[in-house]
C-alpha positions as CSV (number, residue, x, y, z in Angstrom):
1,X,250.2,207.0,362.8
2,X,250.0,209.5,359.6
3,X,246.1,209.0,360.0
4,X,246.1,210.2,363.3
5,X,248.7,213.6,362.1
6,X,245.8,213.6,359.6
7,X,243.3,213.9,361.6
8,X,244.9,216.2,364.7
9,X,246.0,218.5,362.3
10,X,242.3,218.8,360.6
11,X,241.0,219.8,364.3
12,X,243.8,222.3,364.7
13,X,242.9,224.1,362.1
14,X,239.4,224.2,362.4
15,X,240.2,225.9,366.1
16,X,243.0,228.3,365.0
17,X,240.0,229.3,362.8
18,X,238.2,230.7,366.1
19,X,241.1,232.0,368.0
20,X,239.3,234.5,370.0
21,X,237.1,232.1,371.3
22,X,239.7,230.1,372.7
23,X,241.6,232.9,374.3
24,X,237.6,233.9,375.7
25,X,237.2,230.0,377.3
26,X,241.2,230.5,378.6
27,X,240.3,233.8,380.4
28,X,237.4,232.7,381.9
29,X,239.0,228.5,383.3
30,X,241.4,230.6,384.8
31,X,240.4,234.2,385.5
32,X,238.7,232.6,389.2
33,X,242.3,231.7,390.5
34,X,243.7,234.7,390.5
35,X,240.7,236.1,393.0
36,X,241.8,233.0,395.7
37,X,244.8,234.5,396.6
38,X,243.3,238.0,397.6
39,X,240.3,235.9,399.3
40,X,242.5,234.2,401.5
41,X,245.1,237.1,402.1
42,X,241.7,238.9,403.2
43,X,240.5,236.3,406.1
44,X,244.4,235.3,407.1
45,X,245.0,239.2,407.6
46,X,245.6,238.6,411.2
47,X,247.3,235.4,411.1
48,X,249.2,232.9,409.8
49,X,248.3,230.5,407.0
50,X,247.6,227.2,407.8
51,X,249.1,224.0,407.6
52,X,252.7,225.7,407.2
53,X,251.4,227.7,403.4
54,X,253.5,230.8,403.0
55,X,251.6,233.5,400.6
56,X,254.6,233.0,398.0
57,X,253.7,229.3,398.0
58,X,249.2,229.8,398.1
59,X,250.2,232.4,394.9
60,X,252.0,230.0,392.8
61,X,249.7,227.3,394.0
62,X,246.3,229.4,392.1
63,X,248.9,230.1,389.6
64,X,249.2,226.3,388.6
65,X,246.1,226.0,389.1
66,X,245.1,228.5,386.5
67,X,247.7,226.9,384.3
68,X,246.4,223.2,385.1
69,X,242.9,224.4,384.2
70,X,243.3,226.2,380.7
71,X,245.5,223.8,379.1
72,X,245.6,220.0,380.3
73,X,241.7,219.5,381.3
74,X,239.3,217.8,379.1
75,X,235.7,219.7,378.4
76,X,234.7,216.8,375.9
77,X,231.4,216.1,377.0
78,X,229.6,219.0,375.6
79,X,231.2,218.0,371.9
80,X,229.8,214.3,372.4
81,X,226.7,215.4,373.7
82,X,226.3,217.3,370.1
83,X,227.6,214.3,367.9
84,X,224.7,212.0,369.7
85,X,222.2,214.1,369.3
86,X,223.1,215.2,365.6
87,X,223.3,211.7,364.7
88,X,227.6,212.4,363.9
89,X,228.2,209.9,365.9
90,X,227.0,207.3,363.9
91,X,228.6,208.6,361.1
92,X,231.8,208.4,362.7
93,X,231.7,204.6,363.4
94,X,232.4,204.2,359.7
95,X,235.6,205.8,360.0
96,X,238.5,203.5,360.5
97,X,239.3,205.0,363.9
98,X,237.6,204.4,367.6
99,X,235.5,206.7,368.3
100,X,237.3,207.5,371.4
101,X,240.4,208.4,369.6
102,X,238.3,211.0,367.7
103,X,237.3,212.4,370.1
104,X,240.7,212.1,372.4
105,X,242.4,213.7,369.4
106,X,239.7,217.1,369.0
107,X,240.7,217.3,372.6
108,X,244.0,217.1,372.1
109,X,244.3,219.3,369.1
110,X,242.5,221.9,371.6
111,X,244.9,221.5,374.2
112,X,247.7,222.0,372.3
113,X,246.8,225.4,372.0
114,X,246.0,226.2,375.6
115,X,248.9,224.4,376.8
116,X,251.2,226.1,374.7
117,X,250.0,229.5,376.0
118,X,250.1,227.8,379.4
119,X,253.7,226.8,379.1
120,X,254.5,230.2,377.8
121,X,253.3,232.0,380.6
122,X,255.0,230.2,383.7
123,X,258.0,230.1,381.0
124,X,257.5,234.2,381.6
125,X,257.0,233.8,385.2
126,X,260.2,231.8,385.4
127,X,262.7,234.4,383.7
128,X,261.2,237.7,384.8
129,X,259.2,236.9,388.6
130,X,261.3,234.1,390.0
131,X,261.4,235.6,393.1
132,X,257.7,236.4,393.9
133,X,256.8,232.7,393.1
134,X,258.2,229.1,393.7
135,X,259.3,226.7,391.2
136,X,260.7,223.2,391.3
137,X,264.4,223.1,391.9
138,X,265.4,219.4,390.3
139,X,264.7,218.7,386.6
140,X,263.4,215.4,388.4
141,X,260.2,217.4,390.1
142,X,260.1,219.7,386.5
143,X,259.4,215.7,385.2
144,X,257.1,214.6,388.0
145,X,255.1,217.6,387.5
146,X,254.9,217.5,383.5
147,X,254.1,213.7,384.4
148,X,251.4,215.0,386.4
149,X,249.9,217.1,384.1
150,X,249.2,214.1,381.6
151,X,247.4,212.3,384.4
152,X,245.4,215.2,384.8
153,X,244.3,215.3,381.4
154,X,243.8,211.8,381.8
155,X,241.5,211.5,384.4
156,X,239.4,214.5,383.2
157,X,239.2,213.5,379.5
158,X,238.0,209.6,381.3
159,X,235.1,211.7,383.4
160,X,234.4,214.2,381.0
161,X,233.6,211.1,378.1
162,X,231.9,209.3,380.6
163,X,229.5,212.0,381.1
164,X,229.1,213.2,377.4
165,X,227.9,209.1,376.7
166,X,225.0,210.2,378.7
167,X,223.4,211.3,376.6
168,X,222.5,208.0,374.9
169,X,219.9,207.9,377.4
170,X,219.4,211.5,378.6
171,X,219.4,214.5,376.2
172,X,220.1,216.9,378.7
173,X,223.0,216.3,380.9
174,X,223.7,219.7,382.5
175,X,222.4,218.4,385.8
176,X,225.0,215.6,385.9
177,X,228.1,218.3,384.8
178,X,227.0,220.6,387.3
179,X,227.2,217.7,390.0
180,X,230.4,216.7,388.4
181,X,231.6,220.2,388.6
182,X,230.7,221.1,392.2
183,X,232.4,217.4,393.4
184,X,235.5,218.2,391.6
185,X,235.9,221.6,392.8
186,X,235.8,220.6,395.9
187,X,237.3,217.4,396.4
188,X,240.4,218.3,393.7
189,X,241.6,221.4,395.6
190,X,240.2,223.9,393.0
191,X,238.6,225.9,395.8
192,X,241.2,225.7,398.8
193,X,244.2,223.4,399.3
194,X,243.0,219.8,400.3
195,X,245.4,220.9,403.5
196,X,243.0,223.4,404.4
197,X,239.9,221.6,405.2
198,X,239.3,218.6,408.1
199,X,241.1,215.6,408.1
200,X,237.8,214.1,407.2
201,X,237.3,215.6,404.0
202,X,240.9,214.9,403.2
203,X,240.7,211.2,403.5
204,X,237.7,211.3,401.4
205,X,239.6,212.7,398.6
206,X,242.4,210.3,399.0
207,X,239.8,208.2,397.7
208,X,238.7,209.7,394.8
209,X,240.5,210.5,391.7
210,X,239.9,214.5,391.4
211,X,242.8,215.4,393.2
212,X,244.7,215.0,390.6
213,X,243.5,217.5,388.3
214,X,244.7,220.0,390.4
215,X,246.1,219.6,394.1
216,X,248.9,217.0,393.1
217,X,250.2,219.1,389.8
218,X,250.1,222.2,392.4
219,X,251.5,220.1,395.0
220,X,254.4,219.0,393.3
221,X,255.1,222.2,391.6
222,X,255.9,223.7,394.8
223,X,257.9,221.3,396.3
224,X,255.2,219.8,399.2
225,X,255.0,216.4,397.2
226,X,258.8,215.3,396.9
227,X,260.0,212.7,393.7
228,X,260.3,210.1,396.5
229,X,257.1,209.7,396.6
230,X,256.4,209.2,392.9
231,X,254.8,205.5,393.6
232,X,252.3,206.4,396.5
233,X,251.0,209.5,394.9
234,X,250.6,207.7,391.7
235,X,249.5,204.7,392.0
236,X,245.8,205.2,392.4
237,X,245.6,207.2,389.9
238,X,246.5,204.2,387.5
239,X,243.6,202.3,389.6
240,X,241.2,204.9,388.7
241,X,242.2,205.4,384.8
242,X,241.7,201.1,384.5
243,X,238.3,201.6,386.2
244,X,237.5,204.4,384.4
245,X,238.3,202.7,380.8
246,X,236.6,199.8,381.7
247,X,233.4,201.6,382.6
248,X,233.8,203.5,379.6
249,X,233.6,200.6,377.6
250,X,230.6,199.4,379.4
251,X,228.3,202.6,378.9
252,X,230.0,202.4,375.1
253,X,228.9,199.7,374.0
254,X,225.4,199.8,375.7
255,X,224.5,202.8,374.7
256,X,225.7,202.5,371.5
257,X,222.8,199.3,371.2
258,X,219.9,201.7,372.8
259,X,221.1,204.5,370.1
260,X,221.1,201.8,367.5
261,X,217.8,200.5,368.4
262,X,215.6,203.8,369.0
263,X,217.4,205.9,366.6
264,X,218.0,209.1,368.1
């Protein structure tokens, strides 16, 4: 366990050494979620909200949202991409440690930071605008939703390692991020609540595992997905994360061979 300390506490330090540029990535995950609200206040003007969304509620939903986004998901595909390419990576296969947990705890180390802040601000929210937003009103849903969050990390660090091991066979993988990107925002309720679009589309996404890097936190935060239904909610997600793993392993270990045998 001390090796691990070790090593989260070498990549905290290296980012409290560029504090600025965290705070810069931070303003810019979130700055888009606080424009949604306006956007939809703009064409609702004349009417009602759907599916039974008050503006208090779609205002603290962007606000998770915003809070989801700077400090619990994973961008590690961009630092793998640069360890392949720079040849780290094969120096870090002498280390006593999977390379995985490496990289899971950079991430981490990263997200302390952000979710700190993160938790700071709704802490803010909570003791001086509790009445211009909605917050849980059990310490049950305060623990489904903190629950939530680490399956939102989850999931994104899974997709976002996934992608970044790419790049044993392609250098460039900004084509498949930007795919990734566009299917998440849509399918994960970044750009609208899943609620908002046709039924289709919402089945589809019960399918897939990017709701939960942002509709479910959001959803359970203001109260629309109840403790009850802890085991329903949640039990794909566990499907996906085994699927995810095991396909992690997969690519791992054959790309690994191909970047073993050409030399990159």
């Amino acid at each position: 366990m001390k090796k691990y300390y070790q090593l989260f506490s070498m990549f905290l330090a290296r980012y409290l050494t560029y504090r600025a540029r965290i705070l810069i990535w931070m303003f810019t995950d979130s700055s888009q979620f606080f424009l949604f609200p306006f956007l939809w206040m703009a064409i609702f003007a004349q009417t009602t909200l759907p599916n039974g969304y008050s503006l208090r509620g779609l205002v603290t939903y962007y606000v998770v949202l915003a809070v989801v986004s700077t400090g619990f998901i994973s961008h590690c595909s961009r630092h793998i991409r640069t360890e392949i390419i720079d040849g780290m990576v094969s120096r870090r296969l002498v280390v006593p440690l999977p390379y995985f947990l490496v990289i899971g705890m950079a991430e981490i180390s990263y997200k302390y930071i952000s979710a700190s802040i993160s938790g700071l601000s709704i802490f803010l929210l909570y003791i001086f605008a509790r009445d211009f937003f909605i917050f849980p009103t059990s310490f049950a849903q305060w623990l489904m939703f903190v629950f939530s969050l680490g399956i939102t990390f989850i999931i994104s660090h899974l997709f976002q390692y996934l992608i970044g091991l790419n790049t044993f066979w392609w250098e460039d993988i900004n084509a498949l991020q930007t795919t990734e990107e566009i299917i998440n925002a849509i399918f994960s309720g970044r750009l609208a609540p899943l609620t908002f679009f046709t039924m289709s589309i919402q089945q589809l996404a019960d399918y897939l595992p990017f709701k939960y890097v942002a509709y479910v936190p959001a959803q359970i935060f203001i109260g629309n997905i109840g403790v009850d239904q802890w085991w329903p909610v949640f039990a794909p997600a566990f499907v996906w994360i085994l699927g995810l793993s095991l396909l992690i392993m997969l690519v791992w270990y054959r790309g690994l061979r191909r970047h073993e045998g050409f030399g990159m």
